[in-house]
DRENDO-1510 file (C-alpha; in Angstrom, 1 decimal, always signed):
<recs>
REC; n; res; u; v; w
REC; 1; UNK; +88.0; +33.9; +146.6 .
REC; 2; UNK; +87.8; +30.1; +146.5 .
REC; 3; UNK; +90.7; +28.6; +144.5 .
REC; 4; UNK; +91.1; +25.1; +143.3 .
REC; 5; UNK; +94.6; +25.8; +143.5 .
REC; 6; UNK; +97.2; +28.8; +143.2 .
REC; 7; UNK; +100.1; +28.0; +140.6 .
REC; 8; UNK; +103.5; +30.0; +140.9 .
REC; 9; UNK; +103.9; +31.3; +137.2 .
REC; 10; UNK; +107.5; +32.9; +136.1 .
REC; 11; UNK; +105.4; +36.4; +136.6 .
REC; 12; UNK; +103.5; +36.0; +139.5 .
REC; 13; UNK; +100.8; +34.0; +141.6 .
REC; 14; UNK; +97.5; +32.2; +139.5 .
REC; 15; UNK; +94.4; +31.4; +141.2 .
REC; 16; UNK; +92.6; +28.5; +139.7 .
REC; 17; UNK; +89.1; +28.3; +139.9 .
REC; 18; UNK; +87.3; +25.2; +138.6 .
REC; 19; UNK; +84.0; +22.7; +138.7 .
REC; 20; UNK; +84.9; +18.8; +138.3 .
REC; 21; UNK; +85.4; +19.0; +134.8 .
REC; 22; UNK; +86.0; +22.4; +133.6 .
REC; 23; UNK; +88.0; +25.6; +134.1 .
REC; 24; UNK; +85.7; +28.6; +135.3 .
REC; 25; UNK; +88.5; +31.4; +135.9 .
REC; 26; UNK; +92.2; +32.1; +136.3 .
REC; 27; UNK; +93.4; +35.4; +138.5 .
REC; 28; UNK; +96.5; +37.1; +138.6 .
REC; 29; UNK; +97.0; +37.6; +142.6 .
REC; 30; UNK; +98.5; +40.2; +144.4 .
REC; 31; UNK; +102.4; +39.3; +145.4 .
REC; 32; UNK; +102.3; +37.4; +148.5 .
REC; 33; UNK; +100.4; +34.9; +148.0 .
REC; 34; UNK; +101.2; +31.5; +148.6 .
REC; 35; UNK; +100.9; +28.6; +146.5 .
REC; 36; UNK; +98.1; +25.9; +146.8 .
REC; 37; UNK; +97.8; +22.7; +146.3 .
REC; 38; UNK; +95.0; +21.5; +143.4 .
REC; 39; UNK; +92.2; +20.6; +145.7 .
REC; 40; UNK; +91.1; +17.9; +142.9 .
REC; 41; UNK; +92.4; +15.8; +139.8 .
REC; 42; UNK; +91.0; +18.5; +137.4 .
REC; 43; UNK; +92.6; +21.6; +139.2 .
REC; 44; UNK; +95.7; +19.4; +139.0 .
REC; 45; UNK; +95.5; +18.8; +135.0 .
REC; 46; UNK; +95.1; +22.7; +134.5 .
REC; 47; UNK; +98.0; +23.2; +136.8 .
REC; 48; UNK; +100.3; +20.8; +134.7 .
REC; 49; UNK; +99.1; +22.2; +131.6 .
REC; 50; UNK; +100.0; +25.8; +132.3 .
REC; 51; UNK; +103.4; +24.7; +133.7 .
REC; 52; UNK; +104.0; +23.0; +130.3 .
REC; 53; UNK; +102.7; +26.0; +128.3 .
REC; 54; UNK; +105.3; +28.2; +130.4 .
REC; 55; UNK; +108.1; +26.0; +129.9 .
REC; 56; UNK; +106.6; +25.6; +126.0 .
REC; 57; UNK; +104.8; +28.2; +123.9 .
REC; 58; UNK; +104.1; +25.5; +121.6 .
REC; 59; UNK; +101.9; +23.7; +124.3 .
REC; 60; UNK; +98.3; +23.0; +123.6 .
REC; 61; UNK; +95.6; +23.5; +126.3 .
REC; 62; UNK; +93.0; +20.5; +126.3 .
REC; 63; UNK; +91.5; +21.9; +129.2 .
REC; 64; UNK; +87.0; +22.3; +129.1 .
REC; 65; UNK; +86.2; +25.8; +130.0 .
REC; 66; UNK; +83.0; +27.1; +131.4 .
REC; 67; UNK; +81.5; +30.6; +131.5 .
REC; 68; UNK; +78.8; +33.1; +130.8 .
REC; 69; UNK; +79.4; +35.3; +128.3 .
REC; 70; UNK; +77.7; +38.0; +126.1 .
REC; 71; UNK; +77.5; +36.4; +122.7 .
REC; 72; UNK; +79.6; +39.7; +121.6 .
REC; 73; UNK; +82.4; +38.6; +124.2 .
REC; 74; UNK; +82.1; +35.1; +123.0 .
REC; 75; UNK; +83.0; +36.2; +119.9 .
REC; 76; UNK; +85.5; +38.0; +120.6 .
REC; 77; UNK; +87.2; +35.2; +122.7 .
REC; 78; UNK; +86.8; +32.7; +119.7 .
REC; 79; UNK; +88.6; +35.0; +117.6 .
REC; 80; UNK; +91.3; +35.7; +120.0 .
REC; 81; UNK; +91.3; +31.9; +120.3 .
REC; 82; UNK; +92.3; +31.7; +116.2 .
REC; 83; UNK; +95.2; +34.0; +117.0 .
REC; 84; UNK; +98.0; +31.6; +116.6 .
REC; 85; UNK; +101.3; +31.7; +119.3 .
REC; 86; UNK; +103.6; +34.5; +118.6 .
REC; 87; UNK; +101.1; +36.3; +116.4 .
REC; 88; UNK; +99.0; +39.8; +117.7 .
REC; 89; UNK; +96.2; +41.6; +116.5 .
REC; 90; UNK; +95.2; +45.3; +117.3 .
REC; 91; UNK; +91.5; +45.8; +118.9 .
REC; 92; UNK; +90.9; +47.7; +115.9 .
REC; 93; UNK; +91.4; +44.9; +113.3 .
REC; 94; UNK; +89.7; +42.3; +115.2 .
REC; 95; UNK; +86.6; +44.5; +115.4 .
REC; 96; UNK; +86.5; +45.6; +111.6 .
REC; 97; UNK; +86.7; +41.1; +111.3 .
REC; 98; UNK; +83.6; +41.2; +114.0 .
REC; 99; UNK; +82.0; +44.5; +112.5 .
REC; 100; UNK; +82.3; +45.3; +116.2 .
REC; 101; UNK; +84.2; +48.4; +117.4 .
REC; 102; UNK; +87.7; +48.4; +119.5 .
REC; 103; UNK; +86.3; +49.5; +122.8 .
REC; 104; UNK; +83.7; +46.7; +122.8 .
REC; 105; UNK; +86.4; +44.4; +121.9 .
REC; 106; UNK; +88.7; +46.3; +124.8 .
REC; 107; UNK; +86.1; +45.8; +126.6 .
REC; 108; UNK; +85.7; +41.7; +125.8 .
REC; 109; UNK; +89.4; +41.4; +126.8 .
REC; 110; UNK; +89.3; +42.9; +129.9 .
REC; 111; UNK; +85.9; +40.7; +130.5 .
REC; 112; UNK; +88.0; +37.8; +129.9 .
REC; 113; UNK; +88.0; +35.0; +132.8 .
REC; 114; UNK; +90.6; +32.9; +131.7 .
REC; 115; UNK; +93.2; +34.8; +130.3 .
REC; 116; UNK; +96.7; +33.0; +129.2 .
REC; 117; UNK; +94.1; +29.7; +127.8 .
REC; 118; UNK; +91.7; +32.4; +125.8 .
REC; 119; UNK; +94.6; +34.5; +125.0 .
REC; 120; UNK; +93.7; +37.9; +125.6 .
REC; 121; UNK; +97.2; +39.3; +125.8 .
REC; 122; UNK; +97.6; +39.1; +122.1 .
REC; 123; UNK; +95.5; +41.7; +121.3 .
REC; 124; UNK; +97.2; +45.2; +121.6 .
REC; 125; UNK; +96.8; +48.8; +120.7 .
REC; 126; UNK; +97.7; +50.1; +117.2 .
REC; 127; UNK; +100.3; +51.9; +118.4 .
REC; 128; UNK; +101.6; +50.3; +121.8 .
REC; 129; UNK; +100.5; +47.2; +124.2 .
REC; 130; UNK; +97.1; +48.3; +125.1 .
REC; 131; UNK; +96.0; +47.1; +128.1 .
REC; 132; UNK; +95.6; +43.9; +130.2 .
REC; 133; UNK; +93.1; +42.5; +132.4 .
REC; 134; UNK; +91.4; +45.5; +132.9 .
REC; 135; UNK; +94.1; +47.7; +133.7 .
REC; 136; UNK; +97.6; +49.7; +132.1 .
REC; 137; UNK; +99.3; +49.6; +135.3 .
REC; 138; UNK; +103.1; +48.3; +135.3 .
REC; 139; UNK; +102.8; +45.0; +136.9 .
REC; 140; UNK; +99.5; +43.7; +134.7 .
REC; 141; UNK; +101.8; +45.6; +131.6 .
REC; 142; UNK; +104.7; +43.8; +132.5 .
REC; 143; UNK; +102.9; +39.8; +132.6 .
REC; 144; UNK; +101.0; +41.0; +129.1 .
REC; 145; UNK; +104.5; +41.7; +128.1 .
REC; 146; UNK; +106.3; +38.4; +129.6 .
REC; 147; UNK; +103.4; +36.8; +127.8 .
REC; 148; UNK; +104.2; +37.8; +124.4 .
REC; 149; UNK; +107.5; +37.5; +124.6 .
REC; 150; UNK; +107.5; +34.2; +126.2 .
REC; 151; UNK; +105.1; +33.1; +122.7 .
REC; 152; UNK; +108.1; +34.2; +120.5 .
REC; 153; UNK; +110.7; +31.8; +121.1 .
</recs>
């Protein structure tokens, strides 16, 4: 994958992907990989921006996104957008707001190419965490988790 940079996040390695003037994508990499540089002035505003949000939950991003999107997922990602800091919502509520259901919703997070700015890590299961990008497993679990308890201070 071409990266605009790779930040060093208190949970793991982000690859930045970005035009000139707006973010397309953030991935959580595998461990091992090494940081990099923002390759342009715009990679290096989103960098400083999520080091700001990680050191303040409070933070605001300012930052133009770009992407192509069902106009179910876009929902979805404007109402995850409305979800403020330190607050969650369970797929189910959020689909009875979008007359949706919770696996399309499920399915919008895990869809989600910007996760942390579109916040898709506060949205969890009625009766647990839920998921996170796409998967259950114990490392993705553990940044959802870092996430929201980083947004409760």
């Amino acid at each position: 994958m071409n990266y605009q940079a790779r930040l060093s996040a208190p949970f793991g390695m982000l690859g930045i992907r970005c035009e000139q003037d707006a973010l397309t994508g953030i991935d959580f990499l595998p461990a091992g990989e090494m940081p990099l540089p923002a390759s342009c002035a715009f990679a290096q505003n989103v960098c400083l921006q999520l080091r700001h949000y990680f050191k303040d939950p409070d933070a605001q991003f300012t930052i133009p996104l770009k992407f192509t999107a069902t106009l179910h997922r876009q929902k979805v990602w404007q109402a995850m957008l409305a979800i403020p800091r330190g607050n969650t919502r369970s797929y189910g509520e959020l689909a009875a707001e979008l007359k949706s259901c919770a696996q399309a919703v499920g399915q919008a997070c895990g869809a989600n190419p910007i996760a942390i700015i579109i916040p898709c890590h506060r949205i969890v299961g009625k009766a647990g965490t839920g998921g996170f990008i796409k998967s259950t497993g114990d490392t993705q679990l553990s940044i959802k988790r870092w996430l929201l308890t980083h947004e409760q201070r």
